[in-house]
C-alpha positions as CSV (number, residue, x, y, z in Angstrom):
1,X,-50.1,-7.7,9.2
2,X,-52.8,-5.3,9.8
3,X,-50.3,-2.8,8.4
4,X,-49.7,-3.7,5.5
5,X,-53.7,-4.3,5.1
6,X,-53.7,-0.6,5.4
7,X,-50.8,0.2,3.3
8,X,-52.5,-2.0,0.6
9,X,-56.2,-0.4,0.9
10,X,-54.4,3.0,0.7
11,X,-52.4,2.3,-2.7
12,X,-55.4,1.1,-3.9
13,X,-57.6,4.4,-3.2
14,X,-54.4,6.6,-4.7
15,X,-55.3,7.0,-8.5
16,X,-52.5,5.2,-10.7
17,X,-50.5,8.4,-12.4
18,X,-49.5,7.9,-15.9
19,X,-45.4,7.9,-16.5
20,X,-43.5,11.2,-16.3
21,X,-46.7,13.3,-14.7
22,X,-44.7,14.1,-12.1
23,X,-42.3,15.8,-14.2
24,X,-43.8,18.9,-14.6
25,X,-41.2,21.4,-13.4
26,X,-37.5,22.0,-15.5
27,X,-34.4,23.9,-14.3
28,X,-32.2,26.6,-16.2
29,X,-29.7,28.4,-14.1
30,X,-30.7,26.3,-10.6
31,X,-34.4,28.1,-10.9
32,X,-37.3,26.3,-11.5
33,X,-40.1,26.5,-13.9
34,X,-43.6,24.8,-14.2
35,X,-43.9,23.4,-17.5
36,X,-47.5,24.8,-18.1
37,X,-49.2,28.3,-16.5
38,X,-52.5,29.7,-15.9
39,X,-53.6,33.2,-17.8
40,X,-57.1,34.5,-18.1
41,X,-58.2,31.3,-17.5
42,X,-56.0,29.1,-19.9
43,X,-53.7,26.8,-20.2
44,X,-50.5,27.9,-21.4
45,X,-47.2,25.9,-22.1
46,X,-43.6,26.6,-21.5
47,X,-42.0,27.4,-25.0
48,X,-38.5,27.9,-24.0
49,X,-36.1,28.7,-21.1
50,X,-32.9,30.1,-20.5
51,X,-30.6,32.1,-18.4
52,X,-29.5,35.8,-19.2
53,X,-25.4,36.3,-18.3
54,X,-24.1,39.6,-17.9
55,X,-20.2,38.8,-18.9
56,X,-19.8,35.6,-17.0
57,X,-22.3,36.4,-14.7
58,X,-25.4,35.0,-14.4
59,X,-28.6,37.4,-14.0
60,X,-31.8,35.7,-14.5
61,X,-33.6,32.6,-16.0
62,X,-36.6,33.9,-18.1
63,X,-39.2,31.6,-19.7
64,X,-41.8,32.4,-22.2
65,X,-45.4,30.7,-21.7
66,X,-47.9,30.8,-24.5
67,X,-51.3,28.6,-26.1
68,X,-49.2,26.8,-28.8
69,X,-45.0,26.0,-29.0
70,X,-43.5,28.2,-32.2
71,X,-40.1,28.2,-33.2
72,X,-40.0,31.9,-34.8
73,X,-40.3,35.4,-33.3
74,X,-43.3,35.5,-35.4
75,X,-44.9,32.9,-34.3
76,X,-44.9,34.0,-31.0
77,X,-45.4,37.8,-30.9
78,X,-48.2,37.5,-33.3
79,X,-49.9,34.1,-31.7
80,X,-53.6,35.5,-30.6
81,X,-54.3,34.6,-26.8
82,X,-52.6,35.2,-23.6
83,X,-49.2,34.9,-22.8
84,X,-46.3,35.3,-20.2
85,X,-43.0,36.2,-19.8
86,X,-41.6,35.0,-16.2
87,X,-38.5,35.9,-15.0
88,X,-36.6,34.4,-11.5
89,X,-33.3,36.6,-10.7
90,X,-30.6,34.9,-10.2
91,X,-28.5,38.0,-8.3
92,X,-29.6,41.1,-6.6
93,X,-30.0,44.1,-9.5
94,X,-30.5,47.6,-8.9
95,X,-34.0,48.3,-10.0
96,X,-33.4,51.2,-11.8
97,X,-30.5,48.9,-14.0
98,X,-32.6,46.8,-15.0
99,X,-35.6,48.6,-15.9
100,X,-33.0,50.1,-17.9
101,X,-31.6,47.2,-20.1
102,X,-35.3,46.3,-20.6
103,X,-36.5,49.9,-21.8
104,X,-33.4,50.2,-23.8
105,X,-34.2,46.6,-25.6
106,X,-37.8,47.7,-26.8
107,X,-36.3,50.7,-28.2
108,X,-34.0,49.2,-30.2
109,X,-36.2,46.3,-31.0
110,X,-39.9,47.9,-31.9
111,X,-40.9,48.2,-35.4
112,X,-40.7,51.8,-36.7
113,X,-44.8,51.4,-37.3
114,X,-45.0,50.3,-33.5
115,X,-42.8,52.4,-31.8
116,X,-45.0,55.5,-31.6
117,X,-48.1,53.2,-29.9
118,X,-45.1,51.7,-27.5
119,X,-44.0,55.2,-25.7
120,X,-47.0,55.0,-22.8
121,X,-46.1,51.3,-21.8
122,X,-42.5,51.7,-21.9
123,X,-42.6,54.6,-19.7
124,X,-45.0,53.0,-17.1
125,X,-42.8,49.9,-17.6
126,X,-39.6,51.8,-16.3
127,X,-41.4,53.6,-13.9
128,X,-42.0,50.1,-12.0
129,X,-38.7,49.1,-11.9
130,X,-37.8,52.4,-10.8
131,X,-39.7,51.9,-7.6
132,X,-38.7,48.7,-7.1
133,X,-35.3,49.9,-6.1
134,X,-33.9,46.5,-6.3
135,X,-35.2,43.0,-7.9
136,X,-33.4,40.3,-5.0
137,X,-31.9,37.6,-6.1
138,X,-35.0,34.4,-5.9
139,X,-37.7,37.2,-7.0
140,X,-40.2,36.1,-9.6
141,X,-40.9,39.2,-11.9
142,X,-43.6,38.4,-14.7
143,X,-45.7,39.9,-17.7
144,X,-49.2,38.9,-18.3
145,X,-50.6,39.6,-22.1
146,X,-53.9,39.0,-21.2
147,X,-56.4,39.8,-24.1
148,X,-59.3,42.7,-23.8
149,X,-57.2,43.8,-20.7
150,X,-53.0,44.6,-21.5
151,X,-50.2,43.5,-19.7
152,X,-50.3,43.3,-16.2
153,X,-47.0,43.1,-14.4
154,X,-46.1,41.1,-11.4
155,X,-43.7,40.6,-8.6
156,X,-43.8,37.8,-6.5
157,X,-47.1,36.7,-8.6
158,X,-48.7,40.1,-7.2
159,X,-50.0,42.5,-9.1
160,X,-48.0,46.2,-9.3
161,X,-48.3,49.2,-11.4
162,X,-51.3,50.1,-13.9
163,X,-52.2,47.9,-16.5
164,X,-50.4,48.6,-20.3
165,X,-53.1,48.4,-22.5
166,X,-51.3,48.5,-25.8
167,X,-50.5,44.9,-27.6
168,X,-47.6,47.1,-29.5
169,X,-46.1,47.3,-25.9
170,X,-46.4,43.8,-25.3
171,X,-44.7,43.2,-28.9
172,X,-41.8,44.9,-28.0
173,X,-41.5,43.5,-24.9
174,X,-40.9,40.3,-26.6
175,X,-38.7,41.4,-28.9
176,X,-36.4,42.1,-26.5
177,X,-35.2,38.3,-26.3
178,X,-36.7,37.8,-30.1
179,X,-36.4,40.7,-32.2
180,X,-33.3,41.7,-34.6
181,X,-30.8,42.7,-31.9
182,X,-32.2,40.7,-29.0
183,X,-30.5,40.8,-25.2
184,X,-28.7,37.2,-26.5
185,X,-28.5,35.2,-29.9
186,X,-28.2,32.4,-27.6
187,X,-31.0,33.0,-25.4
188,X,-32.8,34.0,-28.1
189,X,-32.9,30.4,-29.5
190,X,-33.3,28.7,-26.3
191,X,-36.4,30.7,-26.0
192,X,-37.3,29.3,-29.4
193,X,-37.4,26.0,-28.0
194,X,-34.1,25.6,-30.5
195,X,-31.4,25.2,-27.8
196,X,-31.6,23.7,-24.8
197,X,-28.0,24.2,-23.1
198,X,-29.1,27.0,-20.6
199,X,-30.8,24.0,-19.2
């Protein structure tokens, strides 16, 4: 009896949540992302999520964090405030590889007004991945627009390499999911928020 006098005084002092708050995490590709994130200080909101395949093979999940949803490339890559672009590998990639396939997608993807103003961050960019050797399979690799500052990029959610100050580095970062020829039309609209079978 005395028991379940305690049980009851402690459900009592345990605030009542409201429906569905603890439903703050979704799944693409069997990794796991927080429905909101922390930049600079604010409270950003998952926008979309969804996994990159390589042929039939999956690579990673990437999911793109920013102050307000948008269903464009527009609305995104010119929405004022900080952002992120989080990626969890799904298999082991050589470094080098996939700084490659990123490099490769801002070049094709920058606007010809941008791309001059792009050449400093997407060298430092490759450089990282370059001594990275190899992103492992379960690694978190993420890029931090955070305003006044650049993009800061992290592994692990630790800091490495210099900060990119340009935003026209940032831009064509993005467009490397959203632009013209992005990495995937499918992903591309799963990032949107406009598909939501990667899921």
């Amino acid at each position: 009896m005395r028991r379940a006098f305690l049980s009851t005084l402690l459900a009592l002092a345990l605030p009542t949540l409201p429906l569905g708050a603890l439903a703050d995490t979704v799944e693409a590709g069997g990794a796991k992302f927080d429905t909101t994130a922390e930049v600079a200080g604010q409270k950003l909101v998952l926008n979309g999520l969804g996994v990159r395949y390589k042929a039939i093979f999956k690579v990673y999940t990437v999911g793109f964090y920013f102050k307000q949803k948008a269903d464009t490339p527009d609305g995104l890559i010119k929405q004022d405030g900080p952002k992120r672009v989080l990626l969890k590998m799904l298999r082991d990639v050589d470094g080098k590889d996939l700084g490659k396939a990123f490099t490769d997608g801002m070049q094709k993807n920058a606007l010809p007004e941008e791309r001059a103003k792009t050449i400093n961050g997407i060298f430092k960019f490759g450089q990282i991945f370059n001594d990275m050797k190899k992103a492992q399979s379960g690694a978190a690799i993420g890029i931090d627009w955070i305003p006044g500052t650049g993009a800061q990029v992290f592994v692990d959610y630790k800091p490495v390499g210099e900060v990119i100050p340009e935003p026209e580095f940032f831009n064509a970062l993005l467009r490397i999911w959203l632009g013209e020829k992005p990495a995937d039309d499918d992903l591309k609209n799963q990032l949107l928020g406009k598909d939501k079978r990667g899921r």
